[in-house]
Backbone as a printed PyTorch tensor [residue, N CA C, xyz], in Angstrom:
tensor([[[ 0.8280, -1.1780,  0.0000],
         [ 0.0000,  0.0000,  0.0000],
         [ 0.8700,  1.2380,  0.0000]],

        [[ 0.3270,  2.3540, -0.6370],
         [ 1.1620,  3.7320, -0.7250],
         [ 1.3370,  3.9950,  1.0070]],

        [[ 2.5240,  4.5480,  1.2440],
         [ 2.3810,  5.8370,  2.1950],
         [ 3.3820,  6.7450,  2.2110]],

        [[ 2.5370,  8.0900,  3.1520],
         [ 2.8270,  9.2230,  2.3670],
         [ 3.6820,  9.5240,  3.6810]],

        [[ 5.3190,  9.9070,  3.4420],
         [ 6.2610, 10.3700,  4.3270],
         [ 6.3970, 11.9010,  4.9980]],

        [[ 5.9390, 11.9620,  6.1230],
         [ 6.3460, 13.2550,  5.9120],
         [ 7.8680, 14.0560,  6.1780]],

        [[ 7.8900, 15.1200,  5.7760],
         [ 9.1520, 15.6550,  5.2140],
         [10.3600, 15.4210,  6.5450]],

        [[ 9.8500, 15.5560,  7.7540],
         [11.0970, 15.7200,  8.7770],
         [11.7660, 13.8180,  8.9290]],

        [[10.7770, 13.4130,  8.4480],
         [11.5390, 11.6100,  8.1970],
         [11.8750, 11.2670,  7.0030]],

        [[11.7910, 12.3830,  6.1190],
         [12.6170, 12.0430,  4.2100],
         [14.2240, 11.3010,  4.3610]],

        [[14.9010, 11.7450,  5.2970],
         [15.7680, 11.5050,  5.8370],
         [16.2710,  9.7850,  5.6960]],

        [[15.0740,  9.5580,  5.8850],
         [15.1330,  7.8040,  6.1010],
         [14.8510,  7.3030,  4.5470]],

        [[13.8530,  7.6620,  4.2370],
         [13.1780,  7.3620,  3.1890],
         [13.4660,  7.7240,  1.4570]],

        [[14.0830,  9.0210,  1.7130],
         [14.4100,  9.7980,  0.5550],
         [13.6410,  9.6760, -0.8160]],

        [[12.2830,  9.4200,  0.0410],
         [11.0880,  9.7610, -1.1690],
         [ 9.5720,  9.9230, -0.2000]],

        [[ 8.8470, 10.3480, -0.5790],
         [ 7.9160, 11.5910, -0.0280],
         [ 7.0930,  9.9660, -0.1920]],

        [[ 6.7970,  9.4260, -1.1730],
         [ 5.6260,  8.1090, -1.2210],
         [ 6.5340,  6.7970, -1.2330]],

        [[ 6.0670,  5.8020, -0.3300],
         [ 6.5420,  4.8530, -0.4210],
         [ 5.5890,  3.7190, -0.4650]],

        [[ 5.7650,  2.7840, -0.6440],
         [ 5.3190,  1.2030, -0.8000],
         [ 5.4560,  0.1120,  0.9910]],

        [[ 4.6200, -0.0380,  1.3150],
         [ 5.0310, -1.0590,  2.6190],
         [ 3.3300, -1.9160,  2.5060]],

        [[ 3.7030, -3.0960,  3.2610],
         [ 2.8940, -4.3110,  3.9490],
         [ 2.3440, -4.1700,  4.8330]],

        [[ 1.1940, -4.5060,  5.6770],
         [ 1.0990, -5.1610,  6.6150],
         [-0.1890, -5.2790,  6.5990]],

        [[-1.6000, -5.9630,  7.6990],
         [-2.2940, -6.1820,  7.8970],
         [-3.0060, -4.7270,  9.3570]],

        [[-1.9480, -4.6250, 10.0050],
         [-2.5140, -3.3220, 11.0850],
         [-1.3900, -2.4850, 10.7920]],

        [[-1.4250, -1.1820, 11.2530],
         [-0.6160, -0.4180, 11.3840],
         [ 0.5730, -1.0360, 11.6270]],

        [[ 1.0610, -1.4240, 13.2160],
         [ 2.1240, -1.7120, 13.4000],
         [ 3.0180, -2.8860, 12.7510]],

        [[ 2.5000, -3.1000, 11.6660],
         [ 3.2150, -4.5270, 10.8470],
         [ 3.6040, -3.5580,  9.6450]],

        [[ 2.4300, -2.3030,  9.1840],
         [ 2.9860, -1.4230,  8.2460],
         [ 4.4410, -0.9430,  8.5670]],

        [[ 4.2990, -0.1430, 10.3610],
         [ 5.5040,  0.2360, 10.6080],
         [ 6.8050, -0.7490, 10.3650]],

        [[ 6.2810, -1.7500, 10.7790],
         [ 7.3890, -2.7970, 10.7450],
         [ 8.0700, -3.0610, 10.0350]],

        [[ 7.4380, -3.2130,  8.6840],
         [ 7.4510, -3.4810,  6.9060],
         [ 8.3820, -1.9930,  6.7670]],

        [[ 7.7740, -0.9370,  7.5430],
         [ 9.0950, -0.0380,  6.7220],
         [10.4840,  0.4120,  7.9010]],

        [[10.1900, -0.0140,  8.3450],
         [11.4010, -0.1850,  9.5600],
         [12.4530, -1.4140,  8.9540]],

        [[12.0710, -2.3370,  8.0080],
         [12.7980, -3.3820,  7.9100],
         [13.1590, -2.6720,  6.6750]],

        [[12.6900, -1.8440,  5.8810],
         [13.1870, -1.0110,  4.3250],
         [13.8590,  0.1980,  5.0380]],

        [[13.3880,  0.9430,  5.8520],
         [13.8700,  2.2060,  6.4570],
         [14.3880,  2.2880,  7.7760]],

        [[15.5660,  1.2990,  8.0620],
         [16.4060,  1.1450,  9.8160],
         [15.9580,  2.7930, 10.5930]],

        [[15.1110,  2.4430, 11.3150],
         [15.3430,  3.5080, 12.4010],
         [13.8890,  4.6770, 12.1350]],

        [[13.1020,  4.2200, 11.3070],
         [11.7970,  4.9250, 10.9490],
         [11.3030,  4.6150, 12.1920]],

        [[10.8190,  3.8420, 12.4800],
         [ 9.7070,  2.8490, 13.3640],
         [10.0420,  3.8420, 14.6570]],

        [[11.1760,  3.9300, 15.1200],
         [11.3150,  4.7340, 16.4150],
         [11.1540,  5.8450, 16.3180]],

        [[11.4540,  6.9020, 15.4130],
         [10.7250,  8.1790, 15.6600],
         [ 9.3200,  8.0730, 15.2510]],

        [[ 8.6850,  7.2310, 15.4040],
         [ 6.9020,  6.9840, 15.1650],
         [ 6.6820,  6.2170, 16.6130]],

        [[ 7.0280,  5.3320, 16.8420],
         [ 6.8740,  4.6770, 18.1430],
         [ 7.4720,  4.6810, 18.6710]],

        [[ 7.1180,  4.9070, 20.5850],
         [ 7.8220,  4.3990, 21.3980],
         [ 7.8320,  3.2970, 21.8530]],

        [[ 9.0420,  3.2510, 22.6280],
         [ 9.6200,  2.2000, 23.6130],
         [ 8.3790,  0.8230, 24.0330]],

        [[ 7.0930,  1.5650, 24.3820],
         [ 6.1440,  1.2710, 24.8900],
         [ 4.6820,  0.6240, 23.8900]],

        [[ 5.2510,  0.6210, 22.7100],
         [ 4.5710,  0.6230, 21.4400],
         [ 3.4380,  1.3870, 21.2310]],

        [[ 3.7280,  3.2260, 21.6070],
         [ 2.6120,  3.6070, 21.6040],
         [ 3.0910,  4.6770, 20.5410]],

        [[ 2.4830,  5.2010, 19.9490],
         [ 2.3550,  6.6690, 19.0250],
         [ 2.7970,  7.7300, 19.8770]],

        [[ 4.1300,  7.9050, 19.3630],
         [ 4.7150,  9.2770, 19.5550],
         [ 3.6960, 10.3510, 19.4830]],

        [[ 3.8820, 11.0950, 20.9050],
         [ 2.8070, 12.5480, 20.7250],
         [ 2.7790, 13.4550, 19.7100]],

        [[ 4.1570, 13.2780, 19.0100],
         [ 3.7260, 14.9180, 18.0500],
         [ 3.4010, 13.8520, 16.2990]],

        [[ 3.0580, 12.0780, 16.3000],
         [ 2.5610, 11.6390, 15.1780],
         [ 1.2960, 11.3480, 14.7110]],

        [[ 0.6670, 11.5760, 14.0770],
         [-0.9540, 11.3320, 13.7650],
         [-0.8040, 10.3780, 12.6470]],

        [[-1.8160,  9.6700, 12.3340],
         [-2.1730,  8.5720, 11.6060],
         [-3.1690,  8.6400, 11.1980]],

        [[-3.3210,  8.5180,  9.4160],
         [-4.1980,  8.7740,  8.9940],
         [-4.2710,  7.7850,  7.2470]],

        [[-5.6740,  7.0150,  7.8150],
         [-6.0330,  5.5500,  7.1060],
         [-7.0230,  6.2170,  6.0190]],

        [[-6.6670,  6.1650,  4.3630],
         [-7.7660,  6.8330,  3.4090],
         [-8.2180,  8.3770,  4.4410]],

        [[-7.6520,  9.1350,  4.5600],
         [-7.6340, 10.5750,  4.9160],
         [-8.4720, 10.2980,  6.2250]],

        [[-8.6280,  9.7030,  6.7840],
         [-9.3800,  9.3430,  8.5130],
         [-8.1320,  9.1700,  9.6340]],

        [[-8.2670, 10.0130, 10.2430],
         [-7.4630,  9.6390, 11.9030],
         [-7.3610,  8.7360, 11.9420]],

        [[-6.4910,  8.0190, 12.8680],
         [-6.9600,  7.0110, 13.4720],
         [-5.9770,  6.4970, 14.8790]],

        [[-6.5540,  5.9220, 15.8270],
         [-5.4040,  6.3090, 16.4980],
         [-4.8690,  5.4500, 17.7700]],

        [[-5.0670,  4.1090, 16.6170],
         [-4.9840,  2.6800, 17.5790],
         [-4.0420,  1.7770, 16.5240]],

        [[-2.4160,  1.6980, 16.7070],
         [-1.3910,  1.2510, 15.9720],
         [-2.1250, -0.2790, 15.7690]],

        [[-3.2600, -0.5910, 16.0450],
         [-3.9360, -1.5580, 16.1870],
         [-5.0350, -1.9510, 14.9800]],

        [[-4.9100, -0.7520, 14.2120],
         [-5.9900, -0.3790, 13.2750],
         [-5.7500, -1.7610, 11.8930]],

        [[-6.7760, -2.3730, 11.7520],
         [-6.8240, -3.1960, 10.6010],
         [-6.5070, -2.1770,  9.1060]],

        [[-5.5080, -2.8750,  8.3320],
         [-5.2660, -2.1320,  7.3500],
         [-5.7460, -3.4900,  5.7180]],

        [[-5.8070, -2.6230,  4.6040],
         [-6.0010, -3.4410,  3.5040],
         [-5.0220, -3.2050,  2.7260]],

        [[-4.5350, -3.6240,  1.6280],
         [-3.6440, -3.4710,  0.6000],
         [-4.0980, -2.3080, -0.3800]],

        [[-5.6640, -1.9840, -0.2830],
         [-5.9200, -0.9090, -1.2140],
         [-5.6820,  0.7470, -0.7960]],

        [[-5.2070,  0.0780,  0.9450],
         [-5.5580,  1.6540,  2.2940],
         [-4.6280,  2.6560,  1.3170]],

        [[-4.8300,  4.1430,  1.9670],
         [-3.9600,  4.7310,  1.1950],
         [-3.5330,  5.2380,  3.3270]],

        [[-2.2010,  5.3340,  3.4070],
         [-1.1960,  5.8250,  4.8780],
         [-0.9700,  7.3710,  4.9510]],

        [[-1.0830,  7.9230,  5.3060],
         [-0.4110,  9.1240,  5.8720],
         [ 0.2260,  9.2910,  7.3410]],

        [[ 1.5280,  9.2840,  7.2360],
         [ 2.1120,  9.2730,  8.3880],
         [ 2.4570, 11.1630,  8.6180]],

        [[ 1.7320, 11.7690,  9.8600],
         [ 2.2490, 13.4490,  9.6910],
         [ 2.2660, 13.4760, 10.9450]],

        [[ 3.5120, 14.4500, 10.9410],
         [ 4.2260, 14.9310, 11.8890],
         [ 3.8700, 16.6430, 12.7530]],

        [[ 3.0460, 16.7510, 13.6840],
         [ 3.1970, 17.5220, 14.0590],
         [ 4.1100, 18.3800, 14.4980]],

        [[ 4.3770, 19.2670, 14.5840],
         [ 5.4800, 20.7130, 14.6370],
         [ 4.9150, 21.2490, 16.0740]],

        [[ 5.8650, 21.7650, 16.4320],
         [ 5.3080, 22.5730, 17.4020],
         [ 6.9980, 24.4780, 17.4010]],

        [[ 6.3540, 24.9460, 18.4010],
         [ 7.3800, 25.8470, 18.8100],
         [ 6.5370, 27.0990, 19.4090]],

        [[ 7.5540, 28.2760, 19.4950],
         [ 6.6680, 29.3360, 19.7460],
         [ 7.2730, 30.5300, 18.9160]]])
């Protein structure tokens, strides 16, 4: 299934759309953690939970359980909230 990188993790990826597997989220992550060493941790923590400043978003819907059933047709958006002042 597509997903869409956002820019502060191009780094890993060095392309904005990529290609990954899985059946839930966290097998997606997995699938690109095993193409992209070291993605998976700035998305998850330690604790296998969603980093606070990452949102997840299944065919343009939130979602917000790394638990989420995925299909091969899903379209991913992985985005990174910003913050500062």
């Amino acid at each position: 299934m597509k997903v869409l990188i956002p820019t502060p993790l191009l780094s890993y990826t060095k392309e904005r759309e990529v290609e990954a597997t899985g059946a839930t989220l966290i097998e997606l992550l997995a699938d690109l953690d095993r193409q992209y060493p070291g993605l998976r941790f700035r998305v998850i923590d330690e604790q296998n939970m969603m980093r606070p400043h990452m949102r997840f978003f299944v065919n343009n819907e939130q979602v917000f359980a790394i638990t989420h059933s995925l299909r091969p047709t899903d379209s991913v958006i992985l985005v990174q909230a910003l913050s500062g002042g």
